[in-house]
SEVO-873027 format. One line per field, with one value per residue (C-alpha): residue in one letter; x, y, z. Coordinates in steps of 0.5 Angstrom, whole numbers, padded with zeros to 4 digits. Example, Ala and Ser with C-alpha at 12.3 -4.5 7.8 and 13.67 -1.06 7.14 Angstrom:
% residues 2
drenkol = [A_S]
px = [0025_0027]
py = [-0009_-0002]
pz = [0016_0014]
This chain:
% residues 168
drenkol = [X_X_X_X_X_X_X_X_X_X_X_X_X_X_X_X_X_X_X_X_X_X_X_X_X_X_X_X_X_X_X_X_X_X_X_X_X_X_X_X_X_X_X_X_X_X_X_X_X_X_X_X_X_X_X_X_X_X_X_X_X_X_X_X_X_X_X_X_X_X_X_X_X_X_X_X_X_X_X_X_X_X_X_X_X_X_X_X_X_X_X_X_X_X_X_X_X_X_X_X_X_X_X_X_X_X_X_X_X_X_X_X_X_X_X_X_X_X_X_X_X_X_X_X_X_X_X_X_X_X_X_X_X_X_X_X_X_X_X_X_X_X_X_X_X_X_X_X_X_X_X_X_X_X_X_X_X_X_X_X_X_X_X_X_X_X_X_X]
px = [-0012_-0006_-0004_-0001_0003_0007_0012_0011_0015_0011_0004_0007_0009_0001_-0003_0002_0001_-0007_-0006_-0002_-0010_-0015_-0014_-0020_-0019_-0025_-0022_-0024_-0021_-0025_-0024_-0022_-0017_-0014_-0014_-0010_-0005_-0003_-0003_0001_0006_0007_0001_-0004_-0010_-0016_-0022_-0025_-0018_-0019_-0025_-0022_-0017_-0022_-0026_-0021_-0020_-0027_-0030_-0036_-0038_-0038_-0035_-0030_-0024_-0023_-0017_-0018_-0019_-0013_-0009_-0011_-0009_-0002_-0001_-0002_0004_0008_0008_0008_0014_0019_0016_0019_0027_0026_0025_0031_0035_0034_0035_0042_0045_0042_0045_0052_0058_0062_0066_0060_0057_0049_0046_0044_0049_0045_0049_0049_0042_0040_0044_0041_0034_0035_0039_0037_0032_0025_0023_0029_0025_0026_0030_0023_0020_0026_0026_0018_0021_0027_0020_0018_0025_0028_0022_0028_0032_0038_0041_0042_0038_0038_0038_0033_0030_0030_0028_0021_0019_0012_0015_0019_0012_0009_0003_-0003_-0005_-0011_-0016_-0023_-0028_-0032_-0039_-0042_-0047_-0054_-0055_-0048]
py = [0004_0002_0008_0011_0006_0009_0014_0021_0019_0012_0016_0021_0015_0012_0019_0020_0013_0014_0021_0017_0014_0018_0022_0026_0028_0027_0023_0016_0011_0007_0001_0006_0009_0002_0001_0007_0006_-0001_-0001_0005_0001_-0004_-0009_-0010_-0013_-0015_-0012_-0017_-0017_-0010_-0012_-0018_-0013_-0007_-0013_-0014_-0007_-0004_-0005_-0002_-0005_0002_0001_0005_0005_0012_0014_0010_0004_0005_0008_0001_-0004_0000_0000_-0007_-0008_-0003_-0005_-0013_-0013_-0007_-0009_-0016_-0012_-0007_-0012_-0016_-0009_-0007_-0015_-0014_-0010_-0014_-0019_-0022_-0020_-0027_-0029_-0025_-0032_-0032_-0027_-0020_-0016_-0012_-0005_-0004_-0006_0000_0005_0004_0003_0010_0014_0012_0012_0016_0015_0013_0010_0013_0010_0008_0005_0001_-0002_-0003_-0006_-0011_-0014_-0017_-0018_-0021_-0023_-0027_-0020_-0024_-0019_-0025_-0025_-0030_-0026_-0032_-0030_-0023_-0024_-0027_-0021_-0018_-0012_-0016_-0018_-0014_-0011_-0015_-0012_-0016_-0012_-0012_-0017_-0013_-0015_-0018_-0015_-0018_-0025_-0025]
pz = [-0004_-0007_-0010_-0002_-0002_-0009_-0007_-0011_-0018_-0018_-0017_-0023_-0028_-0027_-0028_-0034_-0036_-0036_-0040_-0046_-0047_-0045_-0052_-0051_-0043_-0042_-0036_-0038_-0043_-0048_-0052_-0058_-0054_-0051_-0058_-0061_-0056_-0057_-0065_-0064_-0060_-0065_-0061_-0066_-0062_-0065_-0062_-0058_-0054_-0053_-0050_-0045_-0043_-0042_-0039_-0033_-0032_-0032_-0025_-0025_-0032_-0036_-0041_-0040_-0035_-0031_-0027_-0021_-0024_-0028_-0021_-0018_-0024_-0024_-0018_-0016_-0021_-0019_-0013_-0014_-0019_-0016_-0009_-0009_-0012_-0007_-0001_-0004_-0004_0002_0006_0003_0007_0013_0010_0015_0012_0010_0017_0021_0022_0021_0026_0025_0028_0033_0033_0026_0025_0030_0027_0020_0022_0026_0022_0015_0011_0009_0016_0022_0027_0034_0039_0042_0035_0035_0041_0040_0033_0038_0042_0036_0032_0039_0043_0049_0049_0047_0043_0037_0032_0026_0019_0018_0024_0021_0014_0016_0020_0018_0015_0009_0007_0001_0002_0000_-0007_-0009_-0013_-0010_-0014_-0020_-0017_-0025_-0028_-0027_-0032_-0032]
């Protein structure tokens, strides 16, 4: 599920967001309530807009839109748009400083991956890392190299495919 790859303020953000429509609490959000919300933020959607975007969010075809369908659409956007930036940050300070040439350089990549961050790799996990990063051990690593590794690639954020309803 997408929502274990949101840190703690983001999985808060989107249960906030879901209670700004589920007016009743029932833990559901019908198309009155989608309907509510907009025309208070100044949208002013039409009712079969509202039904386009229910339409879209709505996976099991209810009519409705509980928390976990709701968690999956926001979370595929949290993750797609600050995701990209995150990715973008966190190579910059890779980056080569201007006259460092084009490589990586090695000490400094070893003491932030092991000792910054949520989770500093273990000398181990960062020697596993090097057998991927640098599979020649040549100690020189290319920031274009670098920059292609599998763990700058943004998680897949596909939503599973509505199974339609029958007649459809």
């Amino acid at each position: 599920m997408l929502m274990a790859l949101l840190n703690e303020a983001q999985r808060f953000e989107i249960m906030c967001a879901f209670g700004l429509f589920d007016k009743n609490g029932n833990g559901k959000v019908e198309p009155q309530e989608i309907l509510q919300v907009m025309n208070r933020i100044g949208l002013n959607p039409t009712r079969e807009q509202v039904i386009e975007i229910l339409e879209q969010i709505d996976l099991d075809h209810n009519g409705q839109v509980e928390f976990s369908e709701f968690a999956a659409v926001m979370a595929k956007r949290l993750l797609e748009e600050e995701g990209a930036a995150e990715i973008q940050m966190a190579l910059a300070v890779f980056e080569p400083r201007q006259g460092e040439g084009e490589n990586v350089e090695m000490p400094r990549l070893q003491e932030l991956l092991t000792t910054t961050g949520v989770s500093p790799l273990s000398e181990a996990e960062y020697a596993q890392f090097l057998t991927v990063a640098d599979p020649t051990g040549s100690g020189s690593l290319p920031f274009e190299h670098f920059r292609k590794l599998p763990c700058w690639e943004q998680p897949d954020t596909s939503l599973p495919v509505a199974p339609t309803k029958e007649g459809e």
